[in-house]
C-alpha positions in Angstrom: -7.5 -32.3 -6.8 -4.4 -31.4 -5.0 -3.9 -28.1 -6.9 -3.7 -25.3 -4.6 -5.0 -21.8 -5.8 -3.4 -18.9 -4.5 -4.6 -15.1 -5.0 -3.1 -11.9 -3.7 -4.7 -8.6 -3.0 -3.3 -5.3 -4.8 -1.4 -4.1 -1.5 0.8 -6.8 -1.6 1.6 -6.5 -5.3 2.3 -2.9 -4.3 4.5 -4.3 -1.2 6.5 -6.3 -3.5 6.7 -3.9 -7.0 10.1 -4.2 -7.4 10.5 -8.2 -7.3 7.3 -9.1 -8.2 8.4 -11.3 -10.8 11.3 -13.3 -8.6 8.1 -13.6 -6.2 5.6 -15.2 -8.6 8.6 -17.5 -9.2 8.7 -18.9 -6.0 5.7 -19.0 -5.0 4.5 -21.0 -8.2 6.6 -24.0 -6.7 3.9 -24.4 -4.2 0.8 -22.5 -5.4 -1.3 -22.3 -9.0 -1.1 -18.4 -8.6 -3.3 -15.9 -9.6 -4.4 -12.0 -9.6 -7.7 -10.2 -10.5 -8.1 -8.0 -13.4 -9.3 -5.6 -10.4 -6.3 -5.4 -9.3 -4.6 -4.8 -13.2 -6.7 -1.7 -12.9 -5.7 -0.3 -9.8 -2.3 -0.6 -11.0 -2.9 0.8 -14.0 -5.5 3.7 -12.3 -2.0 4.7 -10.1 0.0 4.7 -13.3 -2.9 6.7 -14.6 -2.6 9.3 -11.8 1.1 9.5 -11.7 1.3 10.5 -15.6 -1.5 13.0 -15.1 1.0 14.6 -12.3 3.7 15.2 -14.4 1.9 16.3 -17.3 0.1 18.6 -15.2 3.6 19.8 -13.8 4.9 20.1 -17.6 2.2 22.0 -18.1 2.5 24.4 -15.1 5.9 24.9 -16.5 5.3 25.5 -19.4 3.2 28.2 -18.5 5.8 29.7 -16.9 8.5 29.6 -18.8 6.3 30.8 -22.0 7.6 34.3 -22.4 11.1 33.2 -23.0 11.4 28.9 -24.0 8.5 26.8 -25.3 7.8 23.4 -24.0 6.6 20.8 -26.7 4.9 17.0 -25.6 6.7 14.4 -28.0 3.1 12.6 -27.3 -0.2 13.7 -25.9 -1.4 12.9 -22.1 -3.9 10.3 -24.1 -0.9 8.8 -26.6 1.1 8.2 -23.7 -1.3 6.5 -21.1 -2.6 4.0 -24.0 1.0 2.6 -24.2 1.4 2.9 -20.4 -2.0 1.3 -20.3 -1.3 -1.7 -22.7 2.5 -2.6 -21.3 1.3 -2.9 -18.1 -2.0 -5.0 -18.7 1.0 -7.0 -21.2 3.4 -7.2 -18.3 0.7 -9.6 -16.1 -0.5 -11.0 -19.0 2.9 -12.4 -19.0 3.8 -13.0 -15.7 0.1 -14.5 -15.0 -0.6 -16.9 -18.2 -4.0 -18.0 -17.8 -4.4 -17.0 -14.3 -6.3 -13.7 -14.5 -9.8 -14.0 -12.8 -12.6 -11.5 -14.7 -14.7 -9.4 -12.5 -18.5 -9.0 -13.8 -19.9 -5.7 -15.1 -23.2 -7.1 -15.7 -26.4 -5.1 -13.9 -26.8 -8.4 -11.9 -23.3 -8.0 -10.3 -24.3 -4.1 -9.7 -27.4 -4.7 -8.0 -25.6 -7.4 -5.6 -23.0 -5.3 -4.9 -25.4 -2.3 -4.1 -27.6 -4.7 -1.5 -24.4 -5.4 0.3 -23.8 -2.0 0.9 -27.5 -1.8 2.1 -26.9 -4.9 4.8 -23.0 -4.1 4.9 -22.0 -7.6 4.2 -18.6 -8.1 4.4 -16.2 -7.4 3.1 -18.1 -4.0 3.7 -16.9 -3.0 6.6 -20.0 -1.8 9.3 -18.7 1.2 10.8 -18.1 2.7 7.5 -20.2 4.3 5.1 -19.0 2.7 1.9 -15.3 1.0 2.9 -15.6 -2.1 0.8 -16.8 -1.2 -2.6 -13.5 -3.0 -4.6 -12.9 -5.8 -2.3 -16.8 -6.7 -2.6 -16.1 -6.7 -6.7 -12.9 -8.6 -6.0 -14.9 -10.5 -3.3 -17.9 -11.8 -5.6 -15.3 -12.0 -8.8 -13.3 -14.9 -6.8 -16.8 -16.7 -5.7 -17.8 -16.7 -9.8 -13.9 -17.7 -11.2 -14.0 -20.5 -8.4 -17.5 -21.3 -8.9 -16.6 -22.3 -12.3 -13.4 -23.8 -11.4 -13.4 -26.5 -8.7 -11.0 -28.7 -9.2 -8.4 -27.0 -6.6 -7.7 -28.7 -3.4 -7.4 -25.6 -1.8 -7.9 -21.8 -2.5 -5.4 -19.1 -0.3 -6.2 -15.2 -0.6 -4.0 -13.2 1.0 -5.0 -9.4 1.6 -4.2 -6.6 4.3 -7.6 -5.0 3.5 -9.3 -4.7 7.3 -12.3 -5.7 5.1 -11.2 -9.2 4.5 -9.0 -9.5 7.8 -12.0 -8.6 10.0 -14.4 -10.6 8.3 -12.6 -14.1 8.0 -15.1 -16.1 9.2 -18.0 -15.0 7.8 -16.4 -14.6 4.1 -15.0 -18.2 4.6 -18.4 -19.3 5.4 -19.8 -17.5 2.3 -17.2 -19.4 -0.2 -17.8 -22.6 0.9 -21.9 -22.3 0.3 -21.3 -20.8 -3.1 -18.4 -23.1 -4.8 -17.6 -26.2 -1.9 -14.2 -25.0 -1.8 -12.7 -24.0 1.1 -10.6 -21.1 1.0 -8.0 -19.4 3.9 -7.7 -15.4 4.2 -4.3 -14.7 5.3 -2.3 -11.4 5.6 0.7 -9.9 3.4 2.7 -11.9 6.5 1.9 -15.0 5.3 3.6 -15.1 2.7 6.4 -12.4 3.0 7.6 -15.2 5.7 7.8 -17.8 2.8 9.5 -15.6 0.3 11.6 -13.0 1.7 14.7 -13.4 2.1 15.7 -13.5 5.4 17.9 -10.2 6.9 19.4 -10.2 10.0 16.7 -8.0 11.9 16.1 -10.1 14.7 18.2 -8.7 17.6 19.7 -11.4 19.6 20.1 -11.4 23.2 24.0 -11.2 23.1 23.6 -8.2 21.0 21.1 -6.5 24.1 23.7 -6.8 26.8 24.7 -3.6 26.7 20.9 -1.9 26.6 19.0 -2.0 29.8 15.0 -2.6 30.0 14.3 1.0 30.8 16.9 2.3 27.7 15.1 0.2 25.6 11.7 0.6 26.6 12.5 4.6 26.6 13.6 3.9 23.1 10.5 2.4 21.7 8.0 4.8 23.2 10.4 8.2 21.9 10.4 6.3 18.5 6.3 5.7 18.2 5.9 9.3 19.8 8.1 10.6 17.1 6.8 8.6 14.2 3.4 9.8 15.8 4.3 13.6 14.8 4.8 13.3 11.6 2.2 10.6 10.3 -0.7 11.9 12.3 -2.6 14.8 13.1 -5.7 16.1 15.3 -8.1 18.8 14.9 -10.9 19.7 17.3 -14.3 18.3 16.2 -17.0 20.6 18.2 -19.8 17.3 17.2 -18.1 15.0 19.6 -16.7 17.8 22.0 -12.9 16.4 21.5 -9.8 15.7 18.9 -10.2 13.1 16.0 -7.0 12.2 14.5 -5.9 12.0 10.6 -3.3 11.1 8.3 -0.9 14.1 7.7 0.0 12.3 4.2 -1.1 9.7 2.3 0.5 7.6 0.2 -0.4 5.7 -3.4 2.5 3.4 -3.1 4.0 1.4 -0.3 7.5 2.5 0.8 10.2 0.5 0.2 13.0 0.1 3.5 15.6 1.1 0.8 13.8 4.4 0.2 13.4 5.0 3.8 16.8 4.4 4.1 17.8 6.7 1.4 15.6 9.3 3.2 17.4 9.1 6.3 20.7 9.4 5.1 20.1 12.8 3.4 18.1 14.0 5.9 20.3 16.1 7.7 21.7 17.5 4.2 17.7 18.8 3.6 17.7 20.2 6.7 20.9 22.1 6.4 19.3 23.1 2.6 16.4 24.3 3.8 18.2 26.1 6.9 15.2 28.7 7.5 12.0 26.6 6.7 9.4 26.4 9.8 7.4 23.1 8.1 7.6 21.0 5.5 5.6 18.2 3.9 6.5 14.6 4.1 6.6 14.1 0.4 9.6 16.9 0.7 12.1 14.6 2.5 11.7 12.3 -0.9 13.5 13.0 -3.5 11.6 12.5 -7.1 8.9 10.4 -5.1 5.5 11.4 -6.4 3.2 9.2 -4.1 2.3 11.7 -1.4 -1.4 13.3 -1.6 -3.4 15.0 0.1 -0.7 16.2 2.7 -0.5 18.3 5.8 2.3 20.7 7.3 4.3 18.8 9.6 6.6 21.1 12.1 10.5 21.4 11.8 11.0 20.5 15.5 9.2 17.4 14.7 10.9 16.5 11.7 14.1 17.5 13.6 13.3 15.0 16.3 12.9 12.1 13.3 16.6 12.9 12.2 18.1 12.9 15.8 16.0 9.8 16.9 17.7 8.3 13.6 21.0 9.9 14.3 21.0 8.4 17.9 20.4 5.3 17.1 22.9 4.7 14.2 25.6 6.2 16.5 24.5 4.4 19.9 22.4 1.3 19.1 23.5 0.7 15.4 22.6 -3.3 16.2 19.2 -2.2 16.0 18.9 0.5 13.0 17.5 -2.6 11.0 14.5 -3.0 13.3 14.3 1.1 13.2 13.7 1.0 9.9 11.4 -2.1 9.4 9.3 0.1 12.3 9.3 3.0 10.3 8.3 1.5 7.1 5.2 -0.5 8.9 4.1 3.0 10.8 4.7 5.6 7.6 2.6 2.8 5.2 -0.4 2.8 7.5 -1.2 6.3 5.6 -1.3 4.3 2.1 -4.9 5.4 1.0 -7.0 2.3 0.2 -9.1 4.6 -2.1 -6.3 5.6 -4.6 -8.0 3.5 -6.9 -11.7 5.3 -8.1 -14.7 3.4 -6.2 -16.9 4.1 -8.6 -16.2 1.8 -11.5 -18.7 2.1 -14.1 -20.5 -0.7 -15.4 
């Protein structure tokens, strides 16, 4: 009985895509861990959804070019996502031996799932219409697996989902009734403090001698303005006689800091590029980055602004471009779209 289960949510497999495997590593030393076969599909619904994009693009251009080349597919869209399909369900097979919990498609898990949404119990989340669909299948899939299997001293999910991290209590309460374990919801935090290593972004009070109150406090209200300009936008809404705001992008990955990095450094070169542009999209400032959707015009003063903000503080306060980045990759994934992944499953 001193086993101790640990689960993680699909945002933080995203979060940590590119090390997942050193990750699983370390935290086996500590935890049994596991993932959800929801979570396997999500993946493999965002691989699905990237393929389609560049076949649809291969397509466009082949339409294009038609009167003087011809574009051939080696396979089919269908070919190609079957092997996509099985190497990645392979890949956690793999990395997760035995440790793949099963979600239910019988009509009985249906009809709980559509009385929750009736009485929005969590992790539905009240205010919203139908926010909650997945994480109510992942939800009721981890009461069954650890229903079944008791003989853990401890069970840890870790999620970002405001579904889960809003409804702690309640959900914990819920757990215990239906399979006498006790488990702990924590954030992607939680463990990103155990695992990653540590980078010098903590700014030391030696280092802040030179930056008074006001310079800094100036600094961190031009950076969330500017950040502000080009992740959100408002529109009038006559029904409430005011401005609602909304994402300007959205994203089906998480951003990496190297990426944003990367971004950064070329920005100035895109600008130059694209000398007499008046807007541009997020997704543009990306080079071969196709996990933008849905996105919105953002102004060339404001985008501007980003690149001198960065500019200014690599030349003036380069102790802190660090933190500037770990800021901007916390505000920018904010727009990743919870709903990337289709709500309605069948069954």
């Amino acid at each position: 009985m001193n086993k101790q289960a640990l689960i993680f949510d699909t945002n933080f497999i995203i979060e940590h895509s590119k090390d997942l495997t050193d990750v699983v590593e370390k935290l086996s030393k500590t935890y049994e861990v596991f993932v959800t076969q929801l979570s396997i599909d999500e993946r493999i619904s965002q691989q699905y959804l990237d393929l389609k994009a560049k076949y649809d693009k291969a397509r466009t251009l082949a339409t294009e070019i038609q009167s003087f080349a011809k574009l051939e597919f080696i396979k089919e869209f269908d070919d190609a996502f079957g092997t996509t399909k099985a190497g990645v369900q392979n890949n956690y097979i793999h990395l997760f031996p035995n440790k793949i919990i099963p979600f239910s498609k019988s009509e009985e898990t249906y009809a709980e799932i559509i009385d929750r949404v009736y009485k929005k119990t969590a992790p539905f989340i009240a205010r919203s219409s139908d926010k909650g669909f997945k994480d109510t299948i992942l939800w009721l899939s981890l009461i069954e697996y650890f229903s079944k299997n008791t003989n853990f001293e401890s069970v840890t999910f870790v999620s970002n989902d405001h579904g889960f991290t809003e409804n702690t209590e309640a959900l914990q309460l819920e757990f215990n009734e239906k399979t006498q374990l006790n488990i702990e919801i924590k954030s992607n935090d939680f463990l990103n403090q155990m695992i990653v290593e540590k980078k010098d972004i903590e700014v030391k009070t030696t280092e802040l001698k030179n930056i008074t109150s006001e310079e800094l406090n100036e600094l961190r209200q031009e950076i969330q303005r500017t950040l502000k300009n080009v992740c959100t936008g408002y529109s009038y809404d006559s029904d409430v006689d005011g401005y609602r705001s909304f994402p300007l992008f959205k994203l089906n990955e998480y951003l990496e800091i190297n990426q944003i990095e990367s971004m950064f450094e070329n920005l100035s070169k895109f600008l130059f590029r694209e000398l007499f542009a008046t807007q541009f999209v997020f997704g543009d400032l990306f080079t071969n980055l196709y996990i933008f959707k849905e996105q919105y015009y953002i102004s060339r003063e404001n985008i501007e602004a980003l690149n001198s903000l960065y500019d200014k503080i690599k030349k003036n306060y380069k102790q802190l471009l660090p933190q500037f980045l770990k800021v901007v990759k916390e505000t920018v994934n904010q727009n990743y779209d919870v709903s990337s992944f289709p709500e309605d499953i069948p069954f």
